[in-house]
DODREN-86284 format. One record per residue (C-alpha): residue in three letters; y, x, z. Coordinates in steps of 0.5 Angstrom, whole numbers, plus 500, padded with zeros to 3 digits. Layout:
BEGIN
ALAYXZ...
% end
This chain:
BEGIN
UNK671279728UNK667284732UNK668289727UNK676288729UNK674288736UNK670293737UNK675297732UNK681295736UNK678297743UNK676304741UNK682306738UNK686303744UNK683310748UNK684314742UNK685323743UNK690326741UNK688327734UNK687319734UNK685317726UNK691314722UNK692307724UNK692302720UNK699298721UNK703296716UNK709299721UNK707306720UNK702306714UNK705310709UNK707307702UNK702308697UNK704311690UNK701307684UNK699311678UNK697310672UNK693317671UNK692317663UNK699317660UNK699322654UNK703329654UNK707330648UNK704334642UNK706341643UNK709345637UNK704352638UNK708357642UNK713352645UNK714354651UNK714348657UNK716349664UNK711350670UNK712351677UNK707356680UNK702354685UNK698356690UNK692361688UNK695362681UNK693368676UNK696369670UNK689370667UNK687363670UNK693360667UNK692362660UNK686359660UNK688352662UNK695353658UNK691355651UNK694361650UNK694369652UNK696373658UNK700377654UNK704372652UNK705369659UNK707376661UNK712377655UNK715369657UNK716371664UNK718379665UNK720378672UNK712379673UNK708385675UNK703386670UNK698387676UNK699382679UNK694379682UNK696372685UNK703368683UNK707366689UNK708359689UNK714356687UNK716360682UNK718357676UNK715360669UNK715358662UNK708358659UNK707358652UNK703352651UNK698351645UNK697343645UNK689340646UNK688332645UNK685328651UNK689332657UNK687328663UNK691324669UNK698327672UNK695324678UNK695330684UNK690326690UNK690332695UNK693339695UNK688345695UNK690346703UNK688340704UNK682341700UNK678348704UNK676348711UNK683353712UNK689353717UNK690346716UNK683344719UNK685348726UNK688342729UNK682337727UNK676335731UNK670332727UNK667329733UNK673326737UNK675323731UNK669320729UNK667317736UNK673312735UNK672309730UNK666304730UNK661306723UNK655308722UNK656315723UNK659315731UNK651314733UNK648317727UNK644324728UNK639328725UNK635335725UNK640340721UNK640347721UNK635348726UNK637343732UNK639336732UNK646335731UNK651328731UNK654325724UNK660329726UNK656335728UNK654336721UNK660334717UNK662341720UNK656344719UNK658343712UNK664344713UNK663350716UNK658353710UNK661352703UNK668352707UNK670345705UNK676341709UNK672336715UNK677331713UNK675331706UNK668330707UNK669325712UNK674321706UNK668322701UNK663318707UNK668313708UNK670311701UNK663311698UNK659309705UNK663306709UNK661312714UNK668311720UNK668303719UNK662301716UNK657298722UNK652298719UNK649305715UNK647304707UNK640301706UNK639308702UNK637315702UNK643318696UNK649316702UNK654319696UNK650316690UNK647323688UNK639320686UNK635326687UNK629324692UNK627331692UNK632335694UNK638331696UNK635325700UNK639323707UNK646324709UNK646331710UNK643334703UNK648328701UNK653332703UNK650339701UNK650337694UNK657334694UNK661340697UNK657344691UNK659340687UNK666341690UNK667347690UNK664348682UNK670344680UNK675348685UNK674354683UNK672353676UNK680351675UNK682356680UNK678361675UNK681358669UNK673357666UNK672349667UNK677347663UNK673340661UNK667336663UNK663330661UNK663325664UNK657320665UNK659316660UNK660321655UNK667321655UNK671328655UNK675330661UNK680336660UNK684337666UNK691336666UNK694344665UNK699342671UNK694340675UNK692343682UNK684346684UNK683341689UNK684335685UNK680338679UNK675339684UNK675332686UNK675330679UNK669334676UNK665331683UNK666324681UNK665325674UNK658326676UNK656319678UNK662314676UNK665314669UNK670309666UNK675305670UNK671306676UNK672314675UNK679312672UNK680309679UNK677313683UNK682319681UNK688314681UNK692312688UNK688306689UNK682311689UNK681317695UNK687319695UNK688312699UNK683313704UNK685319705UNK692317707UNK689311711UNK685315715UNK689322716UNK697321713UNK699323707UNK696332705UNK703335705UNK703343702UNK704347709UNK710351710UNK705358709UNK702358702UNK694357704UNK694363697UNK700367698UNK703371692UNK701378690UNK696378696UNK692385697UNK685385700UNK685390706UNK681396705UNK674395705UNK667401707UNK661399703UNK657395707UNK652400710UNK652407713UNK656413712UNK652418707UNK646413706UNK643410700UNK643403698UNK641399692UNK645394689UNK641388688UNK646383686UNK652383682UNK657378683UNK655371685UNK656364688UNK659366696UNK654360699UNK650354694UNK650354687UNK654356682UNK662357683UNK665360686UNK662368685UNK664371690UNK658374693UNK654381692UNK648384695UNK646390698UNK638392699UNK636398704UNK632404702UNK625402703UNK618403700UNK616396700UNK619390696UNK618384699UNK620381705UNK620388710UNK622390717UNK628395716UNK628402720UNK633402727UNK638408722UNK639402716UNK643398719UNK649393716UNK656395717UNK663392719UNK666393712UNK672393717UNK675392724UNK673385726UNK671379730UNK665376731UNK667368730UNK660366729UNK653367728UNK648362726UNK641363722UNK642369718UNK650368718UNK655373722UNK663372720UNK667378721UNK675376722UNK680382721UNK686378723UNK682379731UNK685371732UNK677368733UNK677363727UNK674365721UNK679359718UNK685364718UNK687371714UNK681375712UNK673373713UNK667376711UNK662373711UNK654377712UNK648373710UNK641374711UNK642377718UNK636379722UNK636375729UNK634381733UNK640387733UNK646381732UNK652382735UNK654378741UNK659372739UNK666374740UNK664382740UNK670387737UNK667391731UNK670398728UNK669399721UNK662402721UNK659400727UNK653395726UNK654388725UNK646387725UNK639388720UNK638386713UNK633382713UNK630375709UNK633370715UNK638364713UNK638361706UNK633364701UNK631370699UNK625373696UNK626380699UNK631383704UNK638385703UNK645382706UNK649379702UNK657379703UNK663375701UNK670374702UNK674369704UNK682368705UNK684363710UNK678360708UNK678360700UNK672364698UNK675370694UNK672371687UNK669378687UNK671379679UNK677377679UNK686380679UNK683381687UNK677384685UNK672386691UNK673393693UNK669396697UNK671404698UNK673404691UNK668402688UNK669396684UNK665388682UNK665385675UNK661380673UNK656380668UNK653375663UNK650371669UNK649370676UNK646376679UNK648380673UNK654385674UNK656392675UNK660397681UNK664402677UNK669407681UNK673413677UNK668412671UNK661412675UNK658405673UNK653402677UNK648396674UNK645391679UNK638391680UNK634386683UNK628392684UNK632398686UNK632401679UNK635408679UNK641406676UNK642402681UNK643405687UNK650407691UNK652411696UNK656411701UNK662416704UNK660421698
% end
């Protein structure tokens, strides 16, 4: 009764952006589901139809359809042979070669509302937070080098692996109670990841979910996770049909839930219920969050003109671990390795004409669409940036000018270099992809792992080099 109480005074005075109430006149109907009816056996090469979805290459889709790009291609001549998004909605047919055990049908959220993109813009954590009467509202912890709230931290997070604030918070209320929830669960593993070493409390909690998140995303979105064991030994392969936000929830649950827990979890009875209980129902916005055939504005490389830097790392993950690698490092000249004080002329440089939305330790953000928030149009995020020589927050830069020093601040390192990556309306780009990372013309492609990785531009091929070996330096402007 003091739980109704409480939770009906609170909402009584809600903000604009008020939760979603729970009422049976304006909750909306759940779908029920039944996530594991079978797709036929497919004759090899029949072709099925397919409708194209945000954030969908023709490379990717061969991989999650079984087959090859170039049978894609010779089904769907309508599109360019270098094309590096499809534009959503299209229809395709793709030449189908049939695997056992394809999983749920069953879309929990779309990928807009799985990124802290265009449709977080309107959302304030903290707001939404304080009107509900869980654990979280008075909940509090040193994070990020000062003390900061629940909802301070769910952004933090948010904010860094560039995961929706609004699914973070679902996975604290299904699995903690977080918004409704009195009293805090009497554990150190918030979202039941054991790890006392390395995830203890809600912070690092949520740092391992919104790694794990954006594995299982971009794996999909990249056609390289195509299946998964579950912890109870059963084989999880993806729906081919199946969008990268609910692929990235499934790979997330299949790490601690398994049988008809996971089974219902991933169903309407799961998440996706809490979601629409707290938020409504995640609708495709008007404006894709991928657009197709999307270009990447031009790029300098990203340190002044006619110097000479090191290439230290090929393509690799844009923040966290693992997927997506959407990250490359660059090294100044020095004779030291190690962590080092760069000189005043080896500055970093604006790749391009931007905004500085955000400076936090050893991060700056770079927005090219000038409207000051990095969740729109192209951002580039700066790691590792020294303290001293920053730019002001809300400072215009011109491509070239300084955006800061190299340094070993924010994140670890074992030497000083800036690491970069791309993000489009708050999706991380993969820098080896049909949208490659071009930077002067100089092009990224992976190698056999993270780190690995080679630039190539007009025949010249530049190998990464965590030592500054020879072969591993390039020069800008020349």
């Amino acid at each position: 009764m003091l739980h109704l109480i409480l939770f009906l005074l609170l909402t009584s005075c809600a903000p604009s952006n008020a939760p979603y109430q729970f009422t049976a006149t304006n909750t909306p109907p759940i779908p029920t589901s039944t996530p594991y009816i079978s797709r036929p056996v497919y004759a090899p090469g029949e072709l099925v139809a397919y409708t194209a979805q945000t954030g969908d290459t023709v490379p990717a889709l061969a991989s999650r359809f079984n087959t090859s790009e170039a049978e894609i291609l010779e089904a769907n001549p309508i599109i360019p042979q270098d094309v590096s998004t499809l534009p959503p909605g299209m229809p395709m047919e793709i030449p189908i070669y049939y695997l056992p055990l394809w999983g749920s049908r069953f879309q929990i959220l779309p990928d807009s509302a799985f990124v802290n993109g265009p449709s977080a813009i309107d959302f304030d954590s903290q707001s939404f937070v304080d009107v509900y009467p869980g654990w979280l509202r008075n909940y509090s912890d040193y994070v990020g080098g000062k003390k900061r709230s629940g909802a301070e931290i769910v952004d933090y997070v948010a904010y860094n692996f560039s995961i929706s604030p609004r699914l973070l918070l679902a996975l604290l209320e299904y699995q903690a109670g977080a918004l409704t929830e009195l009293e805090e669960p009497d554990t150190a593993f918030t979202l039941g990841y054991e790890d006392p070493v390395l995830h203890s409390g809600m912070y690092l909690q949520l740092i391992w979910a919104a790694n794990v998140l954006n594995n299982g995303y971009y794996g999909w979105r990249r056609g390289t996770l195509l299946e998964f064991e579950r912890t109870d030994g059963y084989l999880e392969r993806p729906d081919p049909w199946q969008n990268a936000a609910t692929v990235g929830i499934q790979y997330y649950f299949s790490r601690a839930q398994a049988g008809t827990t996971y089974e219902k979890t991933i169903g309407a009875e799961g998440l996706f219920e809490t979601y629409t209980k707290l938020f409504g129902t995640a609708s495709v916005e008007a404006d894709p969050l991928i657009p197709g055939s999307l270009k990447q504005p031009e790029f300098l490389l990203p340190f002044p003109r006619e110097q000479t830097w090191t290439y230290t790392g090929g393509p690799h993950t844009g923040w966290g671990k693992g997927a997506p690698f959407a990250g490359v490092d660059f090294a100044p000249p020095s004779q030291h390795s190690g962590c080092f004080t760069t000189k005043p002329e080896n500055y970093a440089a604006a790749m391009a004409t931007g905004m500085v939305t955000r400076v936090d330790q050893g991060v700056v953000i770079l927005d090219l669409d000038l409207d000051g928030d990095e969740r729109t149009g192209w951002s580039i995020l700066y790691l590792h940036i020294g303290t001293s020589g920053r730019p002001q927050l809300g400072s215009i830069l011109n491509a070239g000018e300084s955006i800061g020093y190299p340094s070993c601040e924010g994140g670890t390192t074992t030497g000083t270099h800036i690491h970069i990556a791309r993000k489009y309306n708050g999706e991380w780009i993969m820098a080896d992809s049909p949208l490659p990372f071009n930077m002067e013309g100089w092009i990224t492609h992976d190698g056999s792992e993270a780190y690995a990785g080679t630039l190539s531009q007009n025949g010249v091929v530049v190998r990464a080099s965590t030592v500054s070996e020879n072969f591993s330096r390039i020069s800008s402007g020349q």
